[in-house]
N, C-alpha and C positions, 0 to 999 in steps of 0.2 A: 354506335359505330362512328358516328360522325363525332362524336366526343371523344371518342379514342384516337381516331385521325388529327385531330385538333391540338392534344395533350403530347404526342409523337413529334406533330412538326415545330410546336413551341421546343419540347426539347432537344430536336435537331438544330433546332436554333441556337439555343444555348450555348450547346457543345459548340458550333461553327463560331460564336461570338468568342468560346474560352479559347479555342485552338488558331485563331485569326483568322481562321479563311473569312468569314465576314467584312474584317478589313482588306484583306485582298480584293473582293469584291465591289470593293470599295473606289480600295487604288485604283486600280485598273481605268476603270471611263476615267478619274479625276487627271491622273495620268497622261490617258489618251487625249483628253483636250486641251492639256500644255503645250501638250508635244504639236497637237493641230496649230496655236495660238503661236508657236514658235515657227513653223513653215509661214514662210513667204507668201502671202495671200494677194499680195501687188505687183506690180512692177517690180523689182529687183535692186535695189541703189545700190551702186558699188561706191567706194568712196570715187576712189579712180581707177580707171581701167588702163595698164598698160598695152598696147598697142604697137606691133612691129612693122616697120615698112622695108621691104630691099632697095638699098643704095640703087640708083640708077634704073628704078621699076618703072614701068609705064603705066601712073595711075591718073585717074579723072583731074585736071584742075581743081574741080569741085569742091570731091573727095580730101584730096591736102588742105585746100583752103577750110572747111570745115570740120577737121580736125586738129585743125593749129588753131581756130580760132574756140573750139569749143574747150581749151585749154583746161578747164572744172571738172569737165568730166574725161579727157585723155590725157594720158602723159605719150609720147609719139617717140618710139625706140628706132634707129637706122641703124639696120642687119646688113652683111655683106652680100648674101647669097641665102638659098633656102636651107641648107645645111647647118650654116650656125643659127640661121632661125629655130630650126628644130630643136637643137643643144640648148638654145636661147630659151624653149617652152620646157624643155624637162629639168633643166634648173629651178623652174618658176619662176624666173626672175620678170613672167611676161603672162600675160592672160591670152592674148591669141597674135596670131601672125596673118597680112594681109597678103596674099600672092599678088603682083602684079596684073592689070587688066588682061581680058585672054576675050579674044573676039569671037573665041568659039559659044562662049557661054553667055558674053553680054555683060562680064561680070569678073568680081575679083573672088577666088577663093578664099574661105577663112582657117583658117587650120588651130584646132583648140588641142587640149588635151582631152578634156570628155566633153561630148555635145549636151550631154542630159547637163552639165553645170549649173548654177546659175550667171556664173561667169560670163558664158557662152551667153544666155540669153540675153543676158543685160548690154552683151557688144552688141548684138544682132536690132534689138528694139532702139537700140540711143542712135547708130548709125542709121538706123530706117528713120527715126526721129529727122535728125539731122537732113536727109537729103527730101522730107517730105516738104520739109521747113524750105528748102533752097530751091528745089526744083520741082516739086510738086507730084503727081505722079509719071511712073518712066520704068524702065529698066535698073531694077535693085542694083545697088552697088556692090552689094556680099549676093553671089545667085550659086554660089554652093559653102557648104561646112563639113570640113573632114576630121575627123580624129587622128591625131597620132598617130595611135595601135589603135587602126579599124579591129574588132571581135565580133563576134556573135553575142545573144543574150546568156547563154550559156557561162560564157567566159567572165562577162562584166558581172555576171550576178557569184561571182565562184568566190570573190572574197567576201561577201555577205554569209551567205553557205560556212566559210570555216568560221569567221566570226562570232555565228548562230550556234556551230559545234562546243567553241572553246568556253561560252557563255554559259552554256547547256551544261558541262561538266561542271563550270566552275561555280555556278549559284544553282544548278538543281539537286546535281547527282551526289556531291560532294556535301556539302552541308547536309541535306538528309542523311547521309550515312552517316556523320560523325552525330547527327544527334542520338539517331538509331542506337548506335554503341553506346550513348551515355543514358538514355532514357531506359537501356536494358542494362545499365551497370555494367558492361563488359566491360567501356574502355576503365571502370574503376578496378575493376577485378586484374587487367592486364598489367597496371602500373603497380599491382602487388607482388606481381612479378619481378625477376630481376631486369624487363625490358626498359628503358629507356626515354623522360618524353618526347626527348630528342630523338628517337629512333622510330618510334610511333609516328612523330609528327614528316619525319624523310619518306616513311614508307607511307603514308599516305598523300604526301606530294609527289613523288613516285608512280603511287598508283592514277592521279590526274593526267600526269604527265602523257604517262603511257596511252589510258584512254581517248586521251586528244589525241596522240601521235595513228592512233588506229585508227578512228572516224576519219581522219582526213587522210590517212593514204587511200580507205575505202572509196573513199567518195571521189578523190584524183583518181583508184580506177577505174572506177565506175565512168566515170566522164572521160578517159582516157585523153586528161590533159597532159602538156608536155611544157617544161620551165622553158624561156630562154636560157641561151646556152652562158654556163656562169651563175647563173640566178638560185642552181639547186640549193649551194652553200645558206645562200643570205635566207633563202626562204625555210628551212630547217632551223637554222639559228634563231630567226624569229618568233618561229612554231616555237619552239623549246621555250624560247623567253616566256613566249603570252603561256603556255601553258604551266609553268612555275609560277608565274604573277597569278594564274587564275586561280589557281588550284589551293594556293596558298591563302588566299583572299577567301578562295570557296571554304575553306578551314574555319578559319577566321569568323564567317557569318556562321557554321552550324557550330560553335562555340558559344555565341549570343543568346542557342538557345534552348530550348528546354527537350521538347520535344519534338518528330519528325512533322506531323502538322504544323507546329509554328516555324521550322526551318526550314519548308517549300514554301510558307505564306511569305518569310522573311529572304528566301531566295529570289521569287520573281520580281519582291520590291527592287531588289537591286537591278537582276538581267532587265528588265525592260530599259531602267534609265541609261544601263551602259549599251547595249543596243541598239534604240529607234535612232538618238541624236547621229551615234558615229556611221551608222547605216546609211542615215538622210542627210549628212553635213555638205554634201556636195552640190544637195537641190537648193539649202535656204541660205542666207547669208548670216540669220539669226542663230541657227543652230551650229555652223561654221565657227562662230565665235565661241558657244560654249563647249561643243565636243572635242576641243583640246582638254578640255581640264580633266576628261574622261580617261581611266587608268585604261578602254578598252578601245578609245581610237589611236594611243598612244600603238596598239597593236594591228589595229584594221589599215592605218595610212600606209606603214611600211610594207604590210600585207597586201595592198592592193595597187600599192606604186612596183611589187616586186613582180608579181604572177599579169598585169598587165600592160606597165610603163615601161618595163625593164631598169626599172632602178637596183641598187644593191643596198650592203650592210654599211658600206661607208658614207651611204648619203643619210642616214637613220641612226647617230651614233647617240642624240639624248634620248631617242624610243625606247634605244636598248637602256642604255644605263635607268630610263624612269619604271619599264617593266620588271627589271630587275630589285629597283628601289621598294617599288610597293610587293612583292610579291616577299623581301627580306624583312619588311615595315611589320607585314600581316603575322607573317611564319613568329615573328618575335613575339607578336601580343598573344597570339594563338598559345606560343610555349607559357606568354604569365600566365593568360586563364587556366592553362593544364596545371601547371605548379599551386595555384591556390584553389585546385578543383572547385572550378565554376559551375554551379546549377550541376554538379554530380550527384 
């Protein structure tokens, strides 16, 4: 028995070595501790923090003198009023806004775009720095932090949610099914047909398409979210985008490969790395710098500036043009592999 057990799981093993789940198994923790190694483990260094003050505010002596003088770590912006300070932060041209002292609270408010930042942190710890250094302890200078667009967890976690959707289509569901049809011969037998690979290849970016556009009205009913008003346009057109880039791409990897085993093992290598970084880009300042290069924050930034900054399609005009780039990049290599049937 125990011999037969023994000779079973050697060649379970096997198989999992020839089909790469073993490598999966692999990637995954190697993965996970890049990704750990790439979050922010310290303090936060920004190079420089832009910092706004309102013309004619009433702040500490202190406060001014210690932020003109920490000149290395602040650049110090004069707003009119708190209106164009607000305009001032969803441009980005600003990391956070100082409200004027308020004697109700002891304190100045700080107004970010998102609190969980590391942005945020990093103004919060350098100015506690600073007046620990000056005055010692006393009454905070910053004694509250408000968001922009206050939400609930619900709301901030929603563009992570379709993120997770459009990733899920485009490196799980999608690639296994195009290996599916090649590892059973169909898609060889179809192209004997008079179809098209060009037709093949629409209707199955078509079929991505679609699938993304269903999960996520699902899951907006489900959550009975509601767009700012204006916002429905930009955020469909984006949907659309990312789910052509993805779907296309998702093509593209179950083309690489042989069969459906090696094209969910070769699917998740992808979905983790375009996931964790553009997920987490907002907490580290290391992962901030590389989740640009990502074809899927290129979709998550305008996604999550639309549904909770209120931004639109005109502030996000290279997202679109690069989702579209790579999703036309993949669709093309996808049609040479089909034209010199690859691993058919």
């Amino acid at each position: 028995m125990i011999r037969n057990v023994a000779i079973l799981t050697f060649n379970d093993l096997a198989i999992a070595f020839k089909n790469k789940t073993l490598y999966l198994v692999l990637f995954v923790p190697l993965f996970v501790f890049v990704a750990l190694e790439l979050v922010d483990t310290e303090q936060p260094h920004v190079q420089k923090i832009n910092i706004g003050l309102l013309e004619n505010g009433n702040y500490p002596p202190a406060l001014i003198q210690s932020l003109q003088a920490a000149d290395h770590a602040f650049a110090v912006s004069r707003l009119l009023n708190e209106e164009q300070g607000n305009r001032w932060l969803m441009d980005r041209s600003g990391d956070g806004l100082l409200l004027p002292w308020s004697k109700e609270t002891q304190g100045s408010a700080l107004i970010v775009l998102d609190k969980a930042s590391f942005q945020t942190l990093a103004i919060v710890e350098t100015v506690s720095g600073l007046q620990r250094a000056l005055e010692g302890k006393g009454n905070n200078w910053i004694s509250e932090i408000r968001s922009l667009h206050e939400s609930g967890i619900q709301r901030q976690m929603l563009p992570t949610w379709i993120l997770m959707l459009v990733l899920l289509v485009g490196f799980i569901v999608l690639p296994t099914q195009v290996a599916e049809e090649k590892e059973k011969q169909l898609l060889l037998g179809l192209l004997q047909t008079p179809i098209h690979e060009a037709e093949w290849l629409l209707a199955k970016v078509c079929l991505g398409m679609i699938l993304i556009a269903t999960a996520s009205l699902l899951l907006h009913l489900l959550m009975t979210f509601e767009l700012a008003p204006g916002g429905g346009l930009s955020y469909v057109v984006f949907l659309m985008a990312g789910g052509f880039c993805f779907s296309s791409f998702g093509i593209f990897v179950g083309f690489l490969c042989r069969t459906q085993a090696s094209a969910r093992t070769l699917g998740v290598v992808f979905y983790l790395p375009h996931l964790l970084p553009s997920a987490l880009a907002d907490f580290s300042e290391k992962l901030n710098s590389v989740a640009p290069l990502l074809p899927s924050y290129q979709f998550y930034r305008p996604i999550k500036s639309i549904l909770l900054e209120g931004g639109g399609l005109a502030d996000f005009p290279l997202q679109l043009i690069a989702l579209f780039g790579v999703g036309l990049l993949t669709s093309f290599l996808s049609y040479q592999l089909m034209k010199k049937r690859w691993l058919m």
